[in-house]
LUMKOL-828213 format. One record per residue: x, z, y of N, C-alpha, C in turn; residue number from 1; residue in one letter. Coordinates in Angstrom, 3 decimals. Layout:
% LUMKOL-828213
+----------+----------+----------+----------+----------+----------+----------+----------+----------+-----+--------+
|    neast |      nup |   nnorth |   caeast |     caup |  canorth |    ceast |      cup |   cnorth | num | residu |
+----------+----------+----------+----------+----------+----------+----------+----------+----------+-----+--------+
|        X |        Z |        Y |        X |        Z |        Y |        X |        Z |        Y | NUM |      A |
...
+----------+----------+----------+----------+----------+----------+----------+----------+----------+-----+--------+
//
This chain:
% LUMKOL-828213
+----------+----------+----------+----------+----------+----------+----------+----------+----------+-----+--------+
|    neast |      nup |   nnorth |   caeast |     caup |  canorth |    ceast |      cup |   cnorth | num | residu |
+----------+----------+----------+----------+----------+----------+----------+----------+----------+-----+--------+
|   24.790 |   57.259 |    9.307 |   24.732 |   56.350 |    8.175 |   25.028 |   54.933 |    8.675 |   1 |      X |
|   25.725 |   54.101 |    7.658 |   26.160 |   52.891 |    8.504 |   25.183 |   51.954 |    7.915 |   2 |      X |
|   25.030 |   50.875 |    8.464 |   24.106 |   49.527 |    7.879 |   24.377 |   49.323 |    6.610 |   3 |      X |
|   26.004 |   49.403 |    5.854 |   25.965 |   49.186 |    4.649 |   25.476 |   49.769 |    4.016 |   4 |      X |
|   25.474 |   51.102 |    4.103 |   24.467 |   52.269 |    3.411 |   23.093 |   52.043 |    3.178 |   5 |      X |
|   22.732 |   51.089 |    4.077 |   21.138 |   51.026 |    4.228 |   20.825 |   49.739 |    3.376 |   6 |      X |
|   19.550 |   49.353 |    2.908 |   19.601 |   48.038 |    2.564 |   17.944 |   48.176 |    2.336 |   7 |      X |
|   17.104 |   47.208 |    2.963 |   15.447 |   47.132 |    2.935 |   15.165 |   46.029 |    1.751 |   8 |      X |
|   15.009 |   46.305 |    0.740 |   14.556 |   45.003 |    0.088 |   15.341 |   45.059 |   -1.143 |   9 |      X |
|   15.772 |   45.994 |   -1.711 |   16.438 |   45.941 |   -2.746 |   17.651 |   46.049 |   -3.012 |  10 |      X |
|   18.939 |   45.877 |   -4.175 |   19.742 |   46.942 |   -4.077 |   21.058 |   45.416 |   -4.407 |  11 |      X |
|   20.601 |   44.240 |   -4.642 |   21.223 |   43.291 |   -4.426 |   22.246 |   43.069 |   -3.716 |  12 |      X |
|   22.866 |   43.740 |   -2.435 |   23.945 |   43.384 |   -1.792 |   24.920 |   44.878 |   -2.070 |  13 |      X |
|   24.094 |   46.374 |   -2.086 |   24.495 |   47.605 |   -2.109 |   25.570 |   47.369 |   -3.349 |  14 |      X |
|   25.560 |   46.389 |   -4.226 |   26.235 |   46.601 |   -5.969 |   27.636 |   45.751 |   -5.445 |  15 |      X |
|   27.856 |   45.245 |   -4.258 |   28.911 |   44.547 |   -4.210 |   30.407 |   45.304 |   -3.616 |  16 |      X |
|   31.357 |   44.885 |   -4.564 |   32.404 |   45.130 |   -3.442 |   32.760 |   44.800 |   -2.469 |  17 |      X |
|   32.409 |   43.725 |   -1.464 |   32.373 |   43.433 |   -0.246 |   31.056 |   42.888 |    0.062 |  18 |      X |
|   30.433 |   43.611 |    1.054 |   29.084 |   42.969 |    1.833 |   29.376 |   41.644 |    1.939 |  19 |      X |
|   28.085 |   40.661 |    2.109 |   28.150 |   39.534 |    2.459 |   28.619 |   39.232 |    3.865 |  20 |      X |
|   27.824 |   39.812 |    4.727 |   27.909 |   40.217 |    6.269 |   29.157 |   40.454 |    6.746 |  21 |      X |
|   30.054 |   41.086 |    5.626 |   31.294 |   41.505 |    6.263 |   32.020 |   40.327 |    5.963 |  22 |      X |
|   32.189 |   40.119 |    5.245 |   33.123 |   38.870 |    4.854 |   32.524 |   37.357 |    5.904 |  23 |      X |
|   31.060 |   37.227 |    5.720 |   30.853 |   36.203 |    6.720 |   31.622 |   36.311 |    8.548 |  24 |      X |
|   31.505 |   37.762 |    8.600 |   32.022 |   38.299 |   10.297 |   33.511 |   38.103 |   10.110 |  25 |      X |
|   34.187 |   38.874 |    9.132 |   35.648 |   38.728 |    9.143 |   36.092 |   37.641 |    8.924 |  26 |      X |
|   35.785 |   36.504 |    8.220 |   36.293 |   35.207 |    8.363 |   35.550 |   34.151 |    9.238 |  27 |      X |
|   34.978 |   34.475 |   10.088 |   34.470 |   33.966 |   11.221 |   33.561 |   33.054 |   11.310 |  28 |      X |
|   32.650 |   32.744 |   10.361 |   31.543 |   31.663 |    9.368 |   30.665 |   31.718 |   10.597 |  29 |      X |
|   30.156 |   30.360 |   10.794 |   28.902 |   30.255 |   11.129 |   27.385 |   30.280 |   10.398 |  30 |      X |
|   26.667 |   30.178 |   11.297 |   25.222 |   30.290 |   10.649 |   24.985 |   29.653 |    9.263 |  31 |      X |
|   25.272 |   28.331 |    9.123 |   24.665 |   28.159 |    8.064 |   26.178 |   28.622 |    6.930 |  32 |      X |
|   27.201 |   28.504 |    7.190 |   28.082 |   28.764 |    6.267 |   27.680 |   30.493 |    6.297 |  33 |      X |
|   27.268 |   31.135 |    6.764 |   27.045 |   32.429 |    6.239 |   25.519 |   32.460 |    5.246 |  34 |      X |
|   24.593 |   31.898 |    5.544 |   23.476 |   31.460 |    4.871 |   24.030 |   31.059 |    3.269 |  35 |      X |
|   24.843 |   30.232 |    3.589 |   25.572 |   29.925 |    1.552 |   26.043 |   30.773 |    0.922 |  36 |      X |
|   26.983 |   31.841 |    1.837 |   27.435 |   32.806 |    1.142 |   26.303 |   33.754 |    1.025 |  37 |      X |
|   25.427 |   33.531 |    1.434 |   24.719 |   35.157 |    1.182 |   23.399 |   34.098 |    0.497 |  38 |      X |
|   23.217 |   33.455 |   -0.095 |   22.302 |   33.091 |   -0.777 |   23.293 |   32.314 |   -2.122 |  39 |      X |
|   24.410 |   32.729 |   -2.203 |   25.242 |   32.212 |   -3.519 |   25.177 |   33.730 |   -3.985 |  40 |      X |
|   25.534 |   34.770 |   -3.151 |   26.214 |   35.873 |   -3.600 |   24.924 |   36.691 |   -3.759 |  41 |      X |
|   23.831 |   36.387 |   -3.379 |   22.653 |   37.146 |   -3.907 |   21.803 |   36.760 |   -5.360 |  42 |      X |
|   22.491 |   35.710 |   -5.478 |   21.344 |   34.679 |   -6.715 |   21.191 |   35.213 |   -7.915 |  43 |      X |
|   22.118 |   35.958 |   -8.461 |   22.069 |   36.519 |  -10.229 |   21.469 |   37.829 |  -10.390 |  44 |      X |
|   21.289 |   38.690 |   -8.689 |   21.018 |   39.869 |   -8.749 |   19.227 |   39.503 |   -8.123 |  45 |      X |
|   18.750 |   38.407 |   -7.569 |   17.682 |   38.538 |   -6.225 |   16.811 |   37.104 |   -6.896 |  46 |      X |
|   16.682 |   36.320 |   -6.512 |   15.960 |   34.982 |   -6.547 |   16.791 |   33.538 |   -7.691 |  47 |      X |
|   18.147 |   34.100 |   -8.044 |   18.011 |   33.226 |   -9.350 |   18.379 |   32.018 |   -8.830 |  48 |      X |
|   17.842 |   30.620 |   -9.244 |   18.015 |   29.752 |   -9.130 |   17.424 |   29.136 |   -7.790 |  49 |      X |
|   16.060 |   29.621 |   -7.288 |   15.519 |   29.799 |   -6.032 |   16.906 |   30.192 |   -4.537 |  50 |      X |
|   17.109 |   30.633 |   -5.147 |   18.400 |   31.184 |   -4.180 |   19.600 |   30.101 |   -4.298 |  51 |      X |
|   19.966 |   29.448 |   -5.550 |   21.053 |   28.292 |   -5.100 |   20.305 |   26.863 |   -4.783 |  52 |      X |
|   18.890 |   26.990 |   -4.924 |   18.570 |   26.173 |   -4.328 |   18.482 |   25.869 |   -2.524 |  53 |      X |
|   18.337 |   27.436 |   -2.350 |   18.726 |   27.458 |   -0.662 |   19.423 |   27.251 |   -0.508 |  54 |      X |
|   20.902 |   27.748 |   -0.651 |   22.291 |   27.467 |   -0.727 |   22.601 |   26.091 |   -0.622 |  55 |      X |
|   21.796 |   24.900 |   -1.793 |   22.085 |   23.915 |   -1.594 |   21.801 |   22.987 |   -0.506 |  56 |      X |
|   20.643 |   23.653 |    0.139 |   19.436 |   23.215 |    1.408 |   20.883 |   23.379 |    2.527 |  57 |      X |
|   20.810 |   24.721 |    2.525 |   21.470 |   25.019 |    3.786 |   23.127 |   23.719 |    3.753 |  58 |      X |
|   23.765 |   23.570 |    3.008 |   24.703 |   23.223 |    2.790 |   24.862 |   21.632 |    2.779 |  59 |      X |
|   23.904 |   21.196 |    2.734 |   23.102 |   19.877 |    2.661 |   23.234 |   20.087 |    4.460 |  60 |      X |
|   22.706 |   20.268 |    5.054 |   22.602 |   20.308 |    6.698 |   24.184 |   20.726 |    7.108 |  61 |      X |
|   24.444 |   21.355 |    6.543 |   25.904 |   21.843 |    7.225 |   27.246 |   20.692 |    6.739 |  62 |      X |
|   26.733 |   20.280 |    6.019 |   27.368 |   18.327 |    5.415 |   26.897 |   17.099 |    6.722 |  63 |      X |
|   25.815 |   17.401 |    6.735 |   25.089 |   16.527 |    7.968 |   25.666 |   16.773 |    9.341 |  64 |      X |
|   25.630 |   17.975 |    9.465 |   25.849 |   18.174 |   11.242 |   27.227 |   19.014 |   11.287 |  65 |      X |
|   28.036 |   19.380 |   10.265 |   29.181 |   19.837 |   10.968 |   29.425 |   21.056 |   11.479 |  66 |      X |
|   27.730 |   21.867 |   11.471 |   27.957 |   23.384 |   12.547 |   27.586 |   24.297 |   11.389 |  67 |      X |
+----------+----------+----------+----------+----------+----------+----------+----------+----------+-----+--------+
//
């Protein structure tokens, strides 16, 4: 069984046509730019507005420092 198959915590990423994970690895994203995508692309299914509020956190620092 592969990791995509699996998912602990709910079914939020399983409903997508491309994993977050994959797309963050295949286009070569760092930490916090993978943090936006996977807290943009979880928000309507998981935490809502809570979730683009991370998004905005993380993205806010990644404006600041560049990494």
């Amino acid at each position: 069984m592969s990791a995509n198959e699996v998912q602990v915590g709910g079914e939020h990423y399983r409903t997508k046509p491309i994993q977050p994970w994959d797309f963050i690895v295949q286009n070569g994203l760092g930490y916090l730019e993978g943090c936006i995508v996977k807290y943009v692309s979880q928000h309507r299914q998981k935490g809502g507005n809570e979730d683009l509020k991370n998004a905005k956190h993380y993205l806010g620092s990644y404006i600041v420092t560049g990494k």
